[in-house]
Residue frames as qw, qx, qy, qz and C-alpha x, y, z in Angstrom:
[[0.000, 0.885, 0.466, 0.000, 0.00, 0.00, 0.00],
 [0.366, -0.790, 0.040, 0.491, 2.95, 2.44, 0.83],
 [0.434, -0.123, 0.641, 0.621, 4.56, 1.48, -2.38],
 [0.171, 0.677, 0.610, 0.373, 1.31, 2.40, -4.68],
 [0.022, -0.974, -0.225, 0.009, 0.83, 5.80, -2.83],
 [0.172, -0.788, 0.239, 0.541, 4.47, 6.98, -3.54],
 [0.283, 0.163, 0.640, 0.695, 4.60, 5.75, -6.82],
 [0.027, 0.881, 0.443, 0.165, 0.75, 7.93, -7.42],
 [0.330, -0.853, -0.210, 0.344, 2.97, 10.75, -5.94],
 [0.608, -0.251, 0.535, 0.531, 5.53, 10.51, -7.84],
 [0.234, 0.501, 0.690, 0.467, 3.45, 9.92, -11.25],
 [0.170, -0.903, -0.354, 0.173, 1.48, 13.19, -9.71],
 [0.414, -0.644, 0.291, 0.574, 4.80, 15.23, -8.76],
 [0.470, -0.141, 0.613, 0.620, 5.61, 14.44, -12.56],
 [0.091, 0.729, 0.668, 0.115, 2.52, 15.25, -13.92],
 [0.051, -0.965, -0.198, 0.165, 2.27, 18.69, -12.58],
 [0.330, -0.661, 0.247, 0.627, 5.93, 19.54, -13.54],
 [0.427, -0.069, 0.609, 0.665, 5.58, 18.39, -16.64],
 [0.109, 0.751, 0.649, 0.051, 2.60, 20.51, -17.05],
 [0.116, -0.967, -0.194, 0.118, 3.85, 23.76, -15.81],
 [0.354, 0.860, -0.203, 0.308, 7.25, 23.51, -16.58],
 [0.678, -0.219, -0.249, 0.656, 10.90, 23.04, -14.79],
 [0.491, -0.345, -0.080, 0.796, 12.26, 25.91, -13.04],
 [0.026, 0.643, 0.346, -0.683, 9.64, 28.06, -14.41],
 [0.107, 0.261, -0.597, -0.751, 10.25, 27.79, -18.27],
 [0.521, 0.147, -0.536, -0.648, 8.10, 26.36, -21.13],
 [0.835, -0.014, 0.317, -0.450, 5.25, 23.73, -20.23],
 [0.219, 0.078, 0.816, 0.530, 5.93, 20.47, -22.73],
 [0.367, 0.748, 0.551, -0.049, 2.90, 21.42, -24.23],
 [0.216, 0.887, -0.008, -0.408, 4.22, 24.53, -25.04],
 [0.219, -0.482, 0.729, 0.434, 8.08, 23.16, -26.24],
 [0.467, 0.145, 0.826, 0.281, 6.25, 20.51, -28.05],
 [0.255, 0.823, 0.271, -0.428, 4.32, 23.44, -30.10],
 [0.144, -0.843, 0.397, 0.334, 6.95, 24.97, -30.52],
 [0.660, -0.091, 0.689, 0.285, 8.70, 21.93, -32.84],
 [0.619, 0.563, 0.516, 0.182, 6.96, 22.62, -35.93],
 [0.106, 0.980, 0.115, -0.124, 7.67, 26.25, -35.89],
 [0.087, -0.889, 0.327, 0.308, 10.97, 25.78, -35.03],
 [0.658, 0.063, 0.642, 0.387, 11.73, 23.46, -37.92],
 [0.391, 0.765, 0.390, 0.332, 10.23, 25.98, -40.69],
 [0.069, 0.985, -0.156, -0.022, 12.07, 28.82, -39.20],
 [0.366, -0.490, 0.575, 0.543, 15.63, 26.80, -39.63],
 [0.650, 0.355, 0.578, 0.344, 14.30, 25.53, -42.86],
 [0.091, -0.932, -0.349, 0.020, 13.86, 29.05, -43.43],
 [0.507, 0.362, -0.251, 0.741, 17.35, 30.16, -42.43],
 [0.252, -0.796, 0.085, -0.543, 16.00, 32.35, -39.50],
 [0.861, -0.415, 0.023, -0.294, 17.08, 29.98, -37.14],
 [0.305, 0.697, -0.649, -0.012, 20.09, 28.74, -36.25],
 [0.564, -0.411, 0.716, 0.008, 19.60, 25.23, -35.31],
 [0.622, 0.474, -0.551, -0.290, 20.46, 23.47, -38.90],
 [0.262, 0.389, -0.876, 0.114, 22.68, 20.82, -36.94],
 [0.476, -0.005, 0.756, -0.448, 20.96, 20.22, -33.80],
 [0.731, 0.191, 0.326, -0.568, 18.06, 19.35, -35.75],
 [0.709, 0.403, -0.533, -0.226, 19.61, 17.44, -38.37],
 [0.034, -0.192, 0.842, -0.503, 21.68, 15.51, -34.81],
 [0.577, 0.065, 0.529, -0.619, 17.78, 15.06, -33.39],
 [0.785, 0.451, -0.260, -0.335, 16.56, 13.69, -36.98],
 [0.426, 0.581, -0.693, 0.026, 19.06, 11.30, -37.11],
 [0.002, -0.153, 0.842, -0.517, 18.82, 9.86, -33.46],
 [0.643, 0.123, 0.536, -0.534, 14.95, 9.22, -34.17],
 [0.940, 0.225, -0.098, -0.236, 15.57, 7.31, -37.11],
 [0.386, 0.167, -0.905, 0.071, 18.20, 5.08, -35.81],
 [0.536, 0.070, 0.671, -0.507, 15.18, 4.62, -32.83],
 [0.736, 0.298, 0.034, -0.607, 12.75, 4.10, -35.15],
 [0.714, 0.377, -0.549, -0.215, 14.74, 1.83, -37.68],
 [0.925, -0.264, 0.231, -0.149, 15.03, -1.56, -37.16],
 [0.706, 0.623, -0.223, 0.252, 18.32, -1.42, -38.08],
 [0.483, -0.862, 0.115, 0.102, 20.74, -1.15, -35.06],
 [0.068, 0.853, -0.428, 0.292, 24.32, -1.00, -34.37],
 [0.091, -0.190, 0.944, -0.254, 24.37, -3.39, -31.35],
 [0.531, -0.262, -0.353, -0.724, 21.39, -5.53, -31.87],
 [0.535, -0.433, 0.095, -0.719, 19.13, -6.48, -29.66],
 [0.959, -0.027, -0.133, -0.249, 18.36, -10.03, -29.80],
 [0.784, 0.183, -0.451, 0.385, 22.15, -11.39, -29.43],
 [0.598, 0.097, -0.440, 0.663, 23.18, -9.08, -26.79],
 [0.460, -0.652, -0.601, 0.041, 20.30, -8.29, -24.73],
 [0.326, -0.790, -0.273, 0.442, 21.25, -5.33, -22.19],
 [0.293, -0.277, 0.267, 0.875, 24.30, -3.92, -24.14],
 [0.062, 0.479, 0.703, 0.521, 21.30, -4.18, -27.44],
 [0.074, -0.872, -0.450, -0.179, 18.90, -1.75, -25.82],
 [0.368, -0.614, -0.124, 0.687, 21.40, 0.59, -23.88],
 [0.327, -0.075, 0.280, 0.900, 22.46, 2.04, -26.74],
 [0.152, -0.654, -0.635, -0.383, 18.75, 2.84, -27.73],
 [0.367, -0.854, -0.369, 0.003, 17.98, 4.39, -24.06],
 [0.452, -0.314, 0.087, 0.831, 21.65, 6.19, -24.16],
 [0.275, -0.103, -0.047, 0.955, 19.60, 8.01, -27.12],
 [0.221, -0.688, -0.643, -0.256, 16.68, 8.29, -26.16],
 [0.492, -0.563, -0.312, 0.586, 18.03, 9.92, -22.80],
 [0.308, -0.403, 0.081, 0.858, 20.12, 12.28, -24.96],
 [0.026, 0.421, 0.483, 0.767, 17.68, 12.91, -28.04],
 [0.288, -0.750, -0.594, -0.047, 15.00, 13.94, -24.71],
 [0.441, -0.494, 0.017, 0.749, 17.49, 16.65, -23.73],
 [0.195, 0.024, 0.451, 0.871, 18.15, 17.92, -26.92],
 [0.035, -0.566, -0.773, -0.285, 14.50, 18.35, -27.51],
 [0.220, -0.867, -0.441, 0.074, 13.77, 20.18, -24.38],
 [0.470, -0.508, 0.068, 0.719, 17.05, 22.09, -24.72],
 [0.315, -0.064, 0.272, 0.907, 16.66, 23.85, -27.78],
 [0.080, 0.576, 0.513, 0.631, 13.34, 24.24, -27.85],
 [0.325, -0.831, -0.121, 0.435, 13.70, 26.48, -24.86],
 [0.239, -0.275, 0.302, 0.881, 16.47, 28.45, -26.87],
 [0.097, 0.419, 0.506, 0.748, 13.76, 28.79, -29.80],
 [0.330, -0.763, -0.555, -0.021, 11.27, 29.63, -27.58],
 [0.484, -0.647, -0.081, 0.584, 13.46, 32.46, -26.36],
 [0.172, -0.164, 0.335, 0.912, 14.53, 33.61, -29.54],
 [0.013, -0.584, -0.632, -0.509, 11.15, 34.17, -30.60],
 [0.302, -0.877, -0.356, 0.112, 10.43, 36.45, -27.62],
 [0.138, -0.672, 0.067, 0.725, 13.32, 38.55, -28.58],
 [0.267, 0.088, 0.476, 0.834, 13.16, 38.38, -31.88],
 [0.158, -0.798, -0.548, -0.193, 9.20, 39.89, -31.36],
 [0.357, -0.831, -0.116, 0.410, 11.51, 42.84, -29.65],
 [0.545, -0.199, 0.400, 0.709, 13.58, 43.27, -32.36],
 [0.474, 0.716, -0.134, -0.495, 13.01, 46.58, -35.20],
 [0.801, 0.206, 0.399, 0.396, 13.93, 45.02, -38.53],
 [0.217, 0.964, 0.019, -0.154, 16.07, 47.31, -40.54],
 [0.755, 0.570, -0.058, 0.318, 19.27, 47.68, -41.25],
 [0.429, -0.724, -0.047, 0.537, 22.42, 48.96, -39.21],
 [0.451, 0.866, 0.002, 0.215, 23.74, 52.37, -40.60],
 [0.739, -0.321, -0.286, 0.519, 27.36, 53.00, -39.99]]
């Protein structure tokens, strides 16, 4: 019984952060918004993550593909680590830059366009 109500706390605890945000930034609801946009504004060129996203692209289709590196089936733990090594690091990357877009869209909504005169 002690075990179910701190795992429900837990699941809760997670729940609400992942609703409102870490440390006060972007909801996932919002970051995950945010994705499309900020793919059309690097396609675009306004944007400067070209790499990251091309890095993120990559690391969900070796998840996806059923192609691996170490596979699965012969070598059992080592066969999925490498999967949840990026899975770990493509969830980072995800929430890390789209906080940075998500920032640069609130200054770039502060920015005049124009030209600098010297």
């Amino acid at each position: 019984m002690a075990k179910t109500l701190r795992r429900s706390a837990a699941f809760t605890a997670l729940a609400r952060a992942l609703a409102t945000g870490a440390r006060g930034g972007p909801s996932l609801g919002a970051r995950l918004a945010a994705l499309p946009r900020m793919i059309r504004a690097t396609a675009r060129r306004e944007y400067d993550g070209g790499l990251r996203l091309a890095l993120m692209a990559a690391a969900t289709a070796y998840i996806a593909s059923p192609i691996d590196l170490i596979p699965e089936i012969p070598l059992m733990v080592l066969g999925l680590a490498d999967d949840a090594v990026l899975v770990a690091w493509l969830a980072g990357s995800v929430l890390a830059e789209t906080e940075r877009f998500l920032e640069w869209e609130t200054r770039r909504g502060q920015v005049i366009p124009g030209h600098v005169v010297p």
